[in-house]
N, C-alpha and C positions, 0 to 999 in steps of 0.2 A: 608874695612875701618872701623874703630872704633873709635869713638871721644867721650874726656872728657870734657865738658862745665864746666869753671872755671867761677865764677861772682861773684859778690856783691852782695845779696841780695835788699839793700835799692839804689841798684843803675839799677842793668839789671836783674831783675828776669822777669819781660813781654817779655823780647827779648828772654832771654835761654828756658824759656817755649814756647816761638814760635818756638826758630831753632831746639827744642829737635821735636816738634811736625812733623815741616817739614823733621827733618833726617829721623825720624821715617819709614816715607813713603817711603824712598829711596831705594831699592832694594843692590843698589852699597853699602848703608851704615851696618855692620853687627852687630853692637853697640850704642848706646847712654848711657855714663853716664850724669848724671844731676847734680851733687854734691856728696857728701859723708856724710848722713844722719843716723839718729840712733847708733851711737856709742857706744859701750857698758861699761858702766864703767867697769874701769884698762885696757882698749884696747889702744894700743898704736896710736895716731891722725896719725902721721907722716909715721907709717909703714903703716896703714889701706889707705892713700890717696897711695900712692908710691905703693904698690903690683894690687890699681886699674889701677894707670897713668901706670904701665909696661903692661898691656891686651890692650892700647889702640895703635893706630898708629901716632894721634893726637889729640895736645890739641889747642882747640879755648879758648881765654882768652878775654870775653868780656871787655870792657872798654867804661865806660860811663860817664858823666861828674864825677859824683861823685864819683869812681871808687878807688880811694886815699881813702876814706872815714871820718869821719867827724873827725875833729880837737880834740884831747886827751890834756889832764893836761898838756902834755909837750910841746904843741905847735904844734906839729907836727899830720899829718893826719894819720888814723888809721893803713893803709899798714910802717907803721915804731915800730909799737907794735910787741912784738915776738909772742903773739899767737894770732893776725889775721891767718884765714882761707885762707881769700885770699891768704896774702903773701906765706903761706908753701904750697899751690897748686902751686902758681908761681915756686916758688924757687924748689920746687921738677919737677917742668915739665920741668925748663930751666935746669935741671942736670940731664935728662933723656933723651932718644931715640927717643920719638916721638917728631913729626915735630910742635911744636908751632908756633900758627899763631893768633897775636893779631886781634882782631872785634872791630872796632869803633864804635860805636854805634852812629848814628846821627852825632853832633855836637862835640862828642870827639876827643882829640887829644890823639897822644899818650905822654905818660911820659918823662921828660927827667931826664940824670941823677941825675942829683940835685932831682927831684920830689920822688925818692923811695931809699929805705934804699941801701948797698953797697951789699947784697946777690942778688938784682934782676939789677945791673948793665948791665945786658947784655940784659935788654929785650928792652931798647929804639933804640936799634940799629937791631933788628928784625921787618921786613917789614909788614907792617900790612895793612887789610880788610878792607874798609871802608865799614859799611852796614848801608843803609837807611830805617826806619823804612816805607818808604811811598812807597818807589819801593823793600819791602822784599824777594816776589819771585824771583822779577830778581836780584837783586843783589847774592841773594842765589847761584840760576844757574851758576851766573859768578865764586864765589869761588868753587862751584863744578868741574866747568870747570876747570881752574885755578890749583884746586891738582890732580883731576883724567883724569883732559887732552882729554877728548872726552863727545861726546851728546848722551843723549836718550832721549826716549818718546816723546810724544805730548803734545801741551801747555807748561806745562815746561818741560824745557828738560829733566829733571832728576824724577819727578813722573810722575802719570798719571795724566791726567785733568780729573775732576769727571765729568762723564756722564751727557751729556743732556739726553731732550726728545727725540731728535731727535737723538742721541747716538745709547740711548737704542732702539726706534724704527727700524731704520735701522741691528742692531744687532741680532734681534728680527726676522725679515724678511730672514735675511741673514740665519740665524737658524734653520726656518721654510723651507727654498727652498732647504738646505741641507739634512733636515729628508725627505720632500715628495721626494728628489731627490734617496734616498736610500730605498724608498719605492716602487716606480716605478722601481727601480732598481733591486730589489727581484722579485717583479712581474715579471718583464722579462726575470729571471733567472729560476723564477719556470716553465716557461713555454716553457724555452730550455730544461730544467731537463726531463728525459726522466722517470715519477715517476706518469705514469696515470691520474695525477691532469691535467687542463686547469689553473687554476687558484687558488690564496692565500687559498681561502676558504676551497676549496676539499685538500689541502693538508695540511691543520690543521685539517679539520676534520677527517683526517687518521692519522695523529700524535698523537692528543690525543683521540683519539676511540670515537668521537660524533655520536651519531645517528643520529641528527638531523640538516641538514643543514641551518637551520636555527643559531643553537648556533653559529655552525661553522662563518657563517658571523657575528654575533656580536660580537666571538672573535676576527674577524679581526681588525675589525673597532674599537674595544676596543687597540689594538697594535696599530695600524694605528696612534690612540690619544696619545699615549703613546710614540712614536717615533717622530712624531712632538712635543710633550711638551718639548723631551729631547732633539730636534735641536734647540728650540727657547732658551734653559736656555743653553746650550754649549758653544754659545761664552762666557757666561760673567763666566764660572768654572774658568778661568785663572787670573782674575783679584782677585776673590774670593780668590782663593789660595794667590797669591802673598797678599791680606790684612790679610790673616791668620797668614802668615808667620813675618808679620810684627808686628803686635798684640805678639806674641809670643815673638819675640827679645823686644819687648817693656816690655813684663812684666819677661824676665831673667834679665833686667838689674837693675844695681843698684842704686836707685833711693836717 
């Protein structure tokens, strides 16, 4: 899933930078655009938005009271001006492939035809999200649900819930009973191994030629720390990756 956040600036820029933040985290999602920023003089507007909105699978078009935008010389509110931003992200998403889905933002309604010029004619008649700014998570969840049709994770369904104390504690533990459990585990393997050792000790100290069985048990005990340090941080490598992974599509995209 890849989505292009269409909005007004003086109207939903607090919301697109929240749901850009919340996509971000989503596993399921492999994109966020945010807008279409830094344009280069003699770049053409309309092709540079259009070859973005084709990479995507869908466009959210926020809408917020002010979303029409403020009233112009001629009477009319700024989405009736030909070079509104808004309008040619509209009009290019409603004559494209991906699945456009208006976001109400609070108290907004949507458009009706009368309210927007005769190129976005078809957008008051597309079903649209109501999203509340005070229940954002779960409203989220629900339009996730809603296009990708199933649940994950815990807390919300779709990211992770960030760690307690007691998260990290019990992970922490789970970690810890894993590495002494593969540590005990060698022990009693060394001592099936038919390799003259009794034990960890006498079989490092023939591995790496120690004289002194002394070093030999401090090497142990030096591994012994070292395999429990690496059971306690193991559960949490998965989570790590997956925020790498997300950090990364965040910063390919284009902002």
């Amino acid at each position: 899933m890849k989505v292009f956040l269409s909005y007004r600036r003086a109207d939903s820029q607090v919301s697109a930078g929240r749901m850009a933040q919340f996509l971000d985290a989503i596993p399921a999602v492999a994109a966020v655009f945010l807008d279409v920023d830094g344009i280069a003089p003699g770049e053409n507007f309309a092709t540079r938005i259009q070859d973005t909105l084709a990479q995507v699978s869908h466009v959210f078009l926020l809408i917020g009271t002010q979303w029409a935008g403020p009233i112009g010389s001629g009477g009319k509110p700024r989405i009736f001006e030909d070079d509104d931003m808004v309008r040619a992200e509209t009009r290019l998403a409603l004559s494209g492939k991906a699945q456009v889905v208006p976001i109400l933002i609070d108290e907004a309604r949507m458009p009706r035809p009368g309210d927007v010029p005769a190129d976005l004619k078809a957008l008051p008649s597309i079903n649209a999200f109501a999203l509340r700014t005070a229940h954002f998570d779960e409203d989220m969840d629900d339009l996730l649900d809603a296009l990708l049709g199933h649940k994950q994770g815990r807390g919300s369904r779709w990211r992770e819930a960030p760690l307690t104390v007691a998260g990290v504690a019990w992970r922490a533990a789970a970690g810890l009973l894993g590495g002494l459990a593969l540590l005990v585990a060698l022990g009693l393997a060394n001592r099936l191994a038919d390799n003259g050792c009794y034990d960890l000790a006498c079989t490092l100290q023939a591995a790496f030629g120690l004289d002194d069985a002394a070093d030999a048990l401090a090497l142990l005990w030096l591994a012994g720390i070292a395999l429990l340090a690496l059971g306690a941080l193991a559960p949490f490598v998965p989570r790590w990756l997956r925020r790498r992974r997300s950090l990364t599509r965040r910063d390919a995209t284009l902002r």
